[in-house]
Backbone as CSV, one residue per row, in Angstrom:
resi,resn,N_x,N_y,N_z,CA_x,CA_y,CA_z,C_x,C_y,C_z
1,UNK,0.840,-1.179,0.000,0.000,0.000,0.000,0.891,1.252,0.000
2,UNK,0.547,2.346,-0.695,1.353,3.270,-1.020,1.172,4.309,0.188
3,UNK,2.426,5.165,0.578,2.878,5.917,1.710,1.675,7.040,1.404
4,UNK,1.361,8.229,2.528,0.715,9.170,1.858,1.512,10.337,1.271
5,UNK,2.859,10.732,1.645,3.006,10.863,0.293,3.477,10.286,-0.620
6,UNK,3.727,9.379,-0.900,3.683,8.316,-2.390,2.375,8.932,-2.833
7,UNK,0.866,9.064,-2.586,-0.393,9.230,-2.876,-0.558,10.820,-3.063
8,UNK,-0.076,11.217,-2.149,-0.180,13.136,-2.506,0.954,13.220,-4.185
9,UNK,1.717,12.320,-4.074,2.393,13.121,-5.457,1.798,12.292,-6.426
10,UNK,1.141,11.354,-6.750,0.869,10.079,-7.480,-0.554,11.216,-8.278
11,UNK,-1.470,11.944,-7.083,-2.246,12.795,-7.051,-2.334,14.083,-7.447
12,UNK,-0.886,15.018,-7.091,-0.598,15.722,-8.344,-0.251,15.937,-9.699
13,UNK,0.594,14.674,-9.687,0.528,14.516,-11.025,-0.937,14.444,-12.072
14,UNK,-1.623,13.148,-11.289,-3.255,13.640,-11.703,-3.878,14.703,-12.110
15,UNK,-3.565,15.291,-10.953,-4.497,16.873,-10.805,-3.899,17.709,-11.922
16,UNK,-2.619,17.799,-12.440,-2.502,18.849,-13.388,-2.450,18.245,-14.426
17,UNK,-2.515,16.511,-15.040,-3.063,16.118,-16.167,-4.531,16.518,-15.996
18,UNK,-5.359,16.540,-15.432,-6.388,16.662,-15.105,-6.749,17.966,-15.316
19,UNK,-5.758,19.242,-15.298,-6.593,20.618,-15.017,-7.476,20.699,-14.123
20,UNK,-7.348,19.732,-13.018,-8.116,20.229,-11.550,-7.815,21.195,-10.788
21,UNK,-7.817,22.430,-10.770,-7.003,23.189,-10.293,-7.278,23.248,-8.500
22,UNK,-8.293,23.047,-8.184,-8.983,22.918,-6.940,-8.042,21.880,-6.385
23,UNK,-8.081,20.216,-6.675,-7.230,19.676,-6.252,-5.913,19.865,-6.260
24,UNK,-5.068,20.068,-7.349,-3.924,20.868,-7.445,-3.343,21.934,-6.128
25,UNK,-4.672,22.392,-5.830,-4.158,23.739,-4.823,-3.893,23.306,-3.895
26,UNK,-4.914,22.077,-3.112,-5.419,21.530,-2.246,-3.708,20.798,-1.627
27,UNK,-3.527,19.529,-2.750,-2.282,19.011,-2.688,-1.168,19.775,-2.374
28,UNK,-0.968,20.765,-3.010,0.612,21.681,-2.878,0.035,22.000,-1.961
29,UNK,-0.778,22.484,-1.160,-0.938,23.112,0.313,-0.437,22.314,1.372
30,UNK,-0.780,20.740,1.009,-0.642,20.182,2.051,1.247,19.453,2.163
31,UNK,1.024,19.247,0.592,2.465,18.991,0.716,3.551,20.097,1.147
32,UNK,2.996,21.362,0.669,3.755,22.853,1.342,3.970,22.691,3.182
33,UNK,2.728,22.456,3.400,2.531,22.308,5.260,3.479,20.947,5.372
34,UNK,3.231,20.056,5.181,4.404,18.739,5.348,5.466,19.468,5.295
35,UNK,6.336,19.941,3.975,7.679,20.752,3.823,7.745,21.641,4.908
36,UNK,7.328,22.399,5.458,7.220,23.424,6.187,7.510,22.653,7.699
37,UNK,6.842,21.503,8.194,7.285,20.885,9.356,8.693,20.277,9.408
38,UNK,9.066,19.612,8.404,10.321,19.193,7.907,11.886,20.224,8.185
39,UNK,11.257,21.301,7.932,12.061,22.720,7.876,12.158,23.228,9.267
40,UNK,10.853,23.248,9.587,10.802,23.607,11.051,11.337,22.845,12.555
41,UNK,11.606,21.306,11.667,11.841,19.974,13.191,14.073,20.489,12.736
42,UNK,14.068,20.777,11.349,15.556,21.214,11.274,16.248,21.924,11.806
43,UNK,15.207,23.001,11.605,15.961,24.173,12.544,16.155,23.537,14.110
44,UNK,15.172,23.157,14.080,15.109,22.986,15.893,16.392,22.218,16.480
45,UNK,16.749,21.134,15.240,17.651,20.598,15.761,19.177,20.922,15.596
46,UNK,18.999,22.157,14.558,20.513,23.034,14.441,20.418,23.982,15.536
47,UNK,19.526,24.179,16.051,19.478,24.871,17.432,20.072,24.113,18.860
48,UNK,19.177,23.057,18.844,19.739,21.857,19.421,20.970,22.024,19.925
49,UNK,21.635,21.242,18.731,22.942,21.358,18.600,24.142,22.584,18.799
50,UNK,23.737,23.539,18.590,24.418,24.750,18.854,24.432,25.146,20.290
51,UNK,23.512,25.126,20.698,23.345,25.312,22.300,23.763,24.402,23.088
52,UNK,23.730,23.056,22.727,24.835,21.816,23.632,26.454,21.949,23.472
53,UNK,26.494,22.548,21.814,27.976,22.493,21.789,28.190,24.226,22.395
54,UNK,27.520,25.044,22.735,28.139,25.824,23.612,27.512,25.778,25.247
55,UNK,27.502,24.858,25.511,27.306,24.589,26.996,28.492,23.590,27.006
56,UNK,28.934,22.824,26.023,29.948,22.181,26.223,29.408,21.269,26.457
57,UNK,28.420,20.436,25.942,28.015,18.687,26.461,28.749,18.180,25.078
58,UNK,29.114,19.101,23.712,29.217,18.079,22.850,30.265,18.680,22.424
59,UNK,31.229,17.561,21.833,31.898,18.363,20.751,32.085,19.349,19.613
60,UNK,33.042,19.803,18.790,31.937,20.321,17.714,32.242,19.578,16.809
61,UNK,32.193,18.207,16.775,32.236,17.077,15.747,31.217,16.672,16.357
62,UNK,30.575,16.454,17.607,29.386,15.729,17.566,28.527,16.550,17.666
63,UNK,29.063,17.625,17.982,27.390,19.335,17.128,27.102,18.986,15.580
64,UNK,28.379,19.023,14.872,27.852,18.776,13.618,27.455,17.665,13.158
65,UNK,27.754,16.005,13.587,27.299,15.256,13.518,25.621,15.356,13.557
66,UNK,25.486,15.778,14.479,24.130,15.964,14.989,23.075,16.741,14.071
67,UNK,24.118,17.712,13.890,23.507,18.756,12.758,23.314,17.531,11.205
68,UNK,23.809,17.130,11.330,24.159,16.212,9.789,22.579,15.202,9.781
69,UNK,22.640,14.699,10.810,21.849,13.977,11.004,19.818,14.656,10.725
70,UNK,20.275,15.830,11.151,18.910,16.561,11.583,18.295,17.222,10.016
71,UNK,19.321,17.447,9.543,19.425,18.073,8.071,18.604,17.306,7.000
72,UNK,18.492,15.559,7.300,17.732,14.539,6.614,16.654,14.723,6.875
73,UNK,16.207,15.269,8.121,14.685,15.368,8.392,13.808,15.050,7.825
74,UNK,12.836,13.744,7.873,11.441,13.822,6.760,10.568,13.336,7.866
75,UNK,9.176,13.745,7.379,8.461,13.332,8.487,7.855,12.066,7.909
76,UNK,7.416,10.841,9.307,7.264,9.892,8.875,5.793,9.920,8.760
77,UNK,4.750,8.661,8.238,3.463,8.592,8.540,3.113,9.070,9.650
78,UNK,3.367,9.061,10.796,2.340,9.661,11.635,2.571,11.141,11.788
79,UNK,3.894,11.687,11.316,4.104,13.101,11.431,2.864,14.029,10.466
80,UNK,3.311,13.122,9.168,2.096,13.427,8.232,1.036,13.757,8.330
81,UNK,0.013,12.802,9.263,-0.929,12.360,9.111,-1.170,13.753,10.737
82,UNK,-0.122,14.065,11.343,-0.491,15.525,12.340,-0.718,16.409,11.638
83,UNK,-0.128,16.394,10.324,-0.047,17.707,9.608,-1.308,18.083,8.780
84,UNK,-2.301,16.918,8.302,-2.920,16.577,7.769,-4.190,17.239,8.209
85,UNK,-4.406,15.873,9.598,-5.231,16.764,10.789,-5.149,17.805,11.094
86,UNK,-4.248,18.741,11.437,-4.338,19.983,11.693,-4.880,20.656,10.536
87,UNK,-5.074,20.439,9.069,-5.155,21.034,7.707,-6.924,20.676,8.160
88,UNK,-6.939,19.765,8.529,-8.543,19.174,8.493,-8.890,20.765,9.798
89,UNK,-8.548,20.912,11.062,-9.418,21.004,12.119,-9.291,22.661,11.762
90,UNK,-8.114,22.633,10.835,-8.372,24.897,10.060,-9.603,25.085,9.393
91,UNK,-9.684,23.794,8.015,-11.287,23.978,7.401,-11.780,23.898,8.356
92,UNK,-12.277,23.160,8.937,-13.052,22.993,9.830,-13.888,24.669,10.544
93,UNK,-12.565,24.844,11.422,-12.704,26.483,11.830,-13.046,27.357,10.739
94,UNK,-12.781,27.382,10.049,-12.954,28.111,8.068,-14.169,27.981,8.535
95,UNK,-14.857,26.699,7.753,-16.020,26.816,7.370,-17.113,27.451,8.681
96,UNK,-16.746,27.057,10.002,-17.674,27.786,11.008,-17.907,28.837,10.820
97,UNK,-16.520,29.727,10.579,-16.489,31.512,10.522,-17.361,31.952,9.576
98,UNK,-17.147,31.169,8.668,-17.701,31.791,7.202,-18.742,31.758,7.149
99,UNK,-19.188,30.373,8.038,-21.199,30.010,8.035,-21.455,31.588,8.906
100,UNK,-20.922,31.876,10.075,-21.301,33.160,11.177,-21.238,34.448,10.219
101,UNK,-20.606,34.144,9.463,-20.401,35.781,8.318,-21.178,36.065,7.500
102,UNK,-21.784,34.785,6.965,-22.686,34.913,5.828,-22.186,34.673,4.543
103,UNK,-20.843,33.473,4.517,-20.010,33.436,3.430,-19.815,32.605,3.051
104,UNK,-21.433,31.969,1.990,-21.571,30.672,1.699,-20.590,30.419,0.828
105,UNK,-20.458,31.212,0.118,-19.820,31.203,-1.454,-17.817,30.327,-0.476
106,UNK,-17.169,31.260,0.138,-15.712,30.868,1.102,-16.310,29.321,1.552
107,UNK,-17.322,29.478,2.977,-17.270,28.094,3.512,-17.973,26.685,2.167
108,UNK,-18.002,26.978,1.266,-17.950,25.881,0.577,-16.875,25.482,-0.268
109,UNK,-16.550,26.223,-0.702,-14.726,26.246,-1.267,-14.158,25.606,0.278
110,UNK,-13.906,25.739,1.221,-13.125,25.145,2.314,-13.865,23.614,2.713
111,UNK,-15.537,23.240,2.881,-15.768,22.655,2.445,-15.272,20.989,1.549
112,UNK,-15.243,21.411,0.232,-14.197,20.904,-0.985,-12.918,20.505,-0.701
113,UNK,-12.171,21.617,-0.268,-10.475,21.602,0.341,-10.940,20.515,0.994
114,UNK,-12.041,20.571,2.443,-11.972,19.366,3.644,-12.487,17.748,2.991
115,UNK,-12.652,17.700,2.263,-13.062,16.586,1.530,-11.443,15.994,0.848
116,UNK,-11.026,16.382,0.520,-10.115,16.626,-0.616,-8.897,15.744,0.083
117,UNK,-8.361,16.924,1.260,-7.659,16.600,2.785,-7.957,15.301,3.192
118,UNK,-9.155,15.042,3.614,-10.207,13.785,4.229,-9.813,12.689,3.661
119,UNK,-9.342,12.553,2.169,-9.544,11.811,1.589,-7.969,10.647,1.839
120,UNK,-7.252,11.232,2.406,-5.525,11.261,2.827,-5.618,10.243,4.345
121,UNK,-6.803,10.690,4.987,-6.555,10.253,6.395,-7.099,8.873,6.385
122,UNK,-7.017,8.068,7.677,-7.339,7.160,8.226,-8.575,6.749,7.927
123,UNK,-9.971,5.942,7.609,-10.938,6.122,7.615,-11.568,6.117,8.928
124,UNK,-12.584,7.282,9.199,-12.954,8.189,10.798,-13.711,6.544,11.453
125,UNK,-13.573,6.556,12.403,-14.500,6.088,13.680,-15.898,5.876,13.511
126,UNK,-17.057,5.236,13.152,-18.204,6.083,13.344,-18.648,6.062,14.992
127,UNK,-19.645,6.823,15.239,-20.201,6.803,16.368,-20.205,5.928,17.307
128,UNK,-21.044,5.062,17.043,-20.642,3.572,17.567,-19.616,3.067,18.018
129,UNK,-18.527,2.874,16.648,-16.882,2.600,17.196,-16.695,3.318,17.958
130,UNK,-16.759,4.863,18.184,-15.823,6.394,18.969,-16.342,5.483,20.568
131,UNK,-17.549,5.709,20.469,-18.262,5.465,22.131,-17.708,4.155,22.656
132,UNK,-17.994,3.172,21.891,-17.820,2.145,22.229,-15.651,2.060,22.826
133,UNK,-14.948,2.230,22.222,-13.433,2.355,22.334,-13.825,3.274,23.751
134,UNK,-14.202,4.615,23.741,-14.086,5.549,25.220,-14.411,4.911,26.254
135,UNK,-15.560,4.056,26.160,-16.322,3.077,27.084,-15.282,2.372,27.758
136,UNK,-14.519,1.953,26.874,-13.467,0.473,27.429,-12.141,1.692,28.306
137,UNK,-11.912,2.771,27.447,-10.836,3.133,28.549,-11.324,3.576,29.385
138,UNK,-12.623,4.502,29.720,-12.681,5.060,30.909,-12.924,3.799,32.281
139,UNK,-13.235,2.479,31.518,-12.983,1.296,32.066,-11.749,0.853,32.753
140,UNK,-10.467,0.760,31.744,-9.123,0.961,32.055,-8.597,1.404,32.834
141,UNK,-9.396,3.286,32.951,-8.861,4.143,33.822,-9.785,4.035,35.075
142,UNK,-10.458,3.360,35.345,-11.525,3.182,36.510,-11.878,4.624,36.907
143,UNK,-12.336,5.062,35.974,-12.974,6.603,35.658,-14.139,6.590,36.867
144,UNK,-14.387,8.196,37.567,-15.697,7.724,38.524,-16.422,9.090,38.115
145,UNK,-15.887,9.704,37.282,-16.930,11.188,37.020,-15.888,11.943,36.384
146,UNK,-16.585,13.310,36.132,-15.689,14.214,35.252,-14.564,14.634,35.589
147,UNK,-14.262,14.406,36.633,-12.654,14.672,37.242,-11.726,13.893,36.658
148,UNK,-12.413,12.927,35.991,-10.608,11.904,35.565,-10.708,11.688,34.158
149,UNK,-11.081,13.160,33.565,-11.395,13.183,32.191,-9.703,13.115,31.474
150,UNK,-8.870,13.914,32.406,-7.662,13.496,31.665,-6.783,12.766,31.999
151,UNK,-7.391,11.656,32.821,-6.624,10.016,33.091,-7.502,9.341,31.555
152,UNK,-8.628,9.548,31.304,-9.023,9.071,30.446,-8.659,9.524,28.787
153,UNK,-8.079,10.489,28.412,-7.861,11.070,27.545,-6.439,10.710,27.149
154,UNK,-5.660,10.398,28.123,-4.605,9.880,27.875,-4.142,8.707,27.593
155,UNK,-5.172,7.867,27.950,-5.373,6.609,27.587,-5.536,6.532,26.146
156,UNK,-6.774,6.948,25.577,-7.639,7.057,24.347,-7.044,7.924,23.432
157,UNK,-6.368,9.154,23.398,-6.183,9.856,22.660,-4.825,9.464,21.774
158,UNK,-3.753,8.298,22.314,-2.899,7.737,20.967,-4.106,6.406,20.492
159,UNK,-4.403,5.993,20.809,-5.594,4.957,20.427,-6.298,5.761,19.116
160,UNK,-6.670,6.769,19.310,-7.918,7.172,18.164,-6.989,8.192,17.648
161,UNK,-5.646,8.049,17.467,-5.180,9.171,16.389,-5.250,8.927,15.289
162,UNK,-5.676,10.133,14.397,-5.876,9.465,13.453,-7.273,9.257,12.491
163,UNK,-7.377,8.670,13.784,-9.111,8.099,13.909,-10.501,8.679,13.652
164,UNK,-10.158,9.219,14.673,-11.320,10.212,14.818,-10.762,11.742,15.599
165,UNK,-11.715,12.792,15.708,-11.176,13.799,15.424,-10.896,14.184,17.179
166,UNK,-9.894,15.057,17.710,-9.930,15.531,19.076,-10.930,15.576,19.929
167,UNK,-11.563,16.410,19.166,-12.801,17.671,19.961,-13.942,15.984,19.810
168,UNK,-14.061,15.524,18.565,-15.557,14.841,18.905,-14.645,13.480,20.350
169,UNK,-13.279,13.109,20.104,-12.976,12.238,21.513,-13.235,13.111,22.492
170,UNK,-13.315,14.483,22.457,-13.240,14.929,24.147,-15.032,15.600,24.350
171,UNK,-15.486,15.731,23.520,-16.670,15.558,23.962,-17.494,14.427,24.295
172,UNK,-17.237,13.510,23.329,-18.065,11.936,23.884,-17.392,12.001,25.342
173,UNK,-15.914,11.774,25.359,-15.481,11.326,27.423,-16.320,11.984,28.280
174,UNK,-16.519,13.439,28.012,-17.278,14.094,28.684,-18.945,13.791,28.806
175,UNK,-18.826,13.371,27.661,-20.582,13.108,27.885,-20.653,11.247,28.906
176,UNK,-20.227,10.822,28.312,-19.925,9.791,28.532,-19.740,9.791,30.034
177,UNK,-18.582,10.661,30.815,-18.260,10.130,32.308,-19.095,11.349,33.267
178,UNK,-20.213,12.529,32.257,-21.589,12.914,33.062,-22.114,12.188,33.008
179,UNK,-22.041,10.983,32.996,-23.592,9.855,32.870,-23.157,9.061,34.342
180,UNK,-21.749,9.330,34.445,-21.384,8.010,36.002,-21.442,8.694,37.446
């Protein structure tokens, strides 16, 4: 089965045999945001490195080692698939604003984009699955009410990455451990 991006570029290529320009945009956005984390985990770690080798923990053969190393940076599937989600939970916010503004014409263009995005991720949870999985950890966590919403969240929340979306896991727990 092909990586997602193996599928984001497999997909642009598509999109501009295609003259899709919508998808086209969609793709370079996301592959732009991927590049952009890639760039950003680099720096961090030429920072890293600069600040150990002047505190003196490292050499400056193993600063630059380090640096060498950090410079390869790619993000793997699950880095992706953060970057992805986060692309999902902006439409998301998009389209709310735009519904409050009166800006059918924007929140359906973002809309499209969230479909587009959607189409990259995990396939979601439905209802059923979401509740049913929260059920068993707040089980796990011998949950007794809304106070141990984040013994329970910590449980569940690498479980459903991916999966299903933040906000709908932290509202079911909540609904879910007002009922005990």
């Amino acid at each position: 089965m092909p990586t997602i991006r193996e599928r984001l570029d497999a997909d642009l290529k598509d999109a501009m045999r295609a003259k899709d320009e919508l998808k086209l945009s969609v793709i370079r956005m996301a592959k732009s945001a991927i590049k952009y984390k890639e760039v950003e985990a680099r720096a961090t770690g030429e920072e890293a490195a600069k600040a150990a080798t002047s505190q003196a923990e490292l050499t400056p053969e193993m600063a630059s080692r380090l640096a060498a190393e950090r410079a390869g940076v790619v993000l793997d599937e699950a880095g992706i698939l953060n970057v992805l989600t986060t692309m999902v939970k902006q439409r998301r916010d998009s389209i709310e604003q735009y519904r409050a503004g009166n800006r059918a014409d924007l929140a359906e263009k973002e809309e499209k984009e969230l479909a587009i995005i959607q189409g990259y991720l995990p396939q979601q949870l439905s209802a059923a699955e979401l509740s049913a999985e929260i059920a068993k950890a707040i089980a796990e966590a011998s949950a007794k009410g809304p106070k141990d919403m984040g013994a329970v969240m910590k449980i569940v929340s690498p479980r459903l990455k991916g999966k299903a979306e933040g906000k709908l896991i932290s509202d079911e727990v909540k609904a879910q451990l007002a009922k005990l």
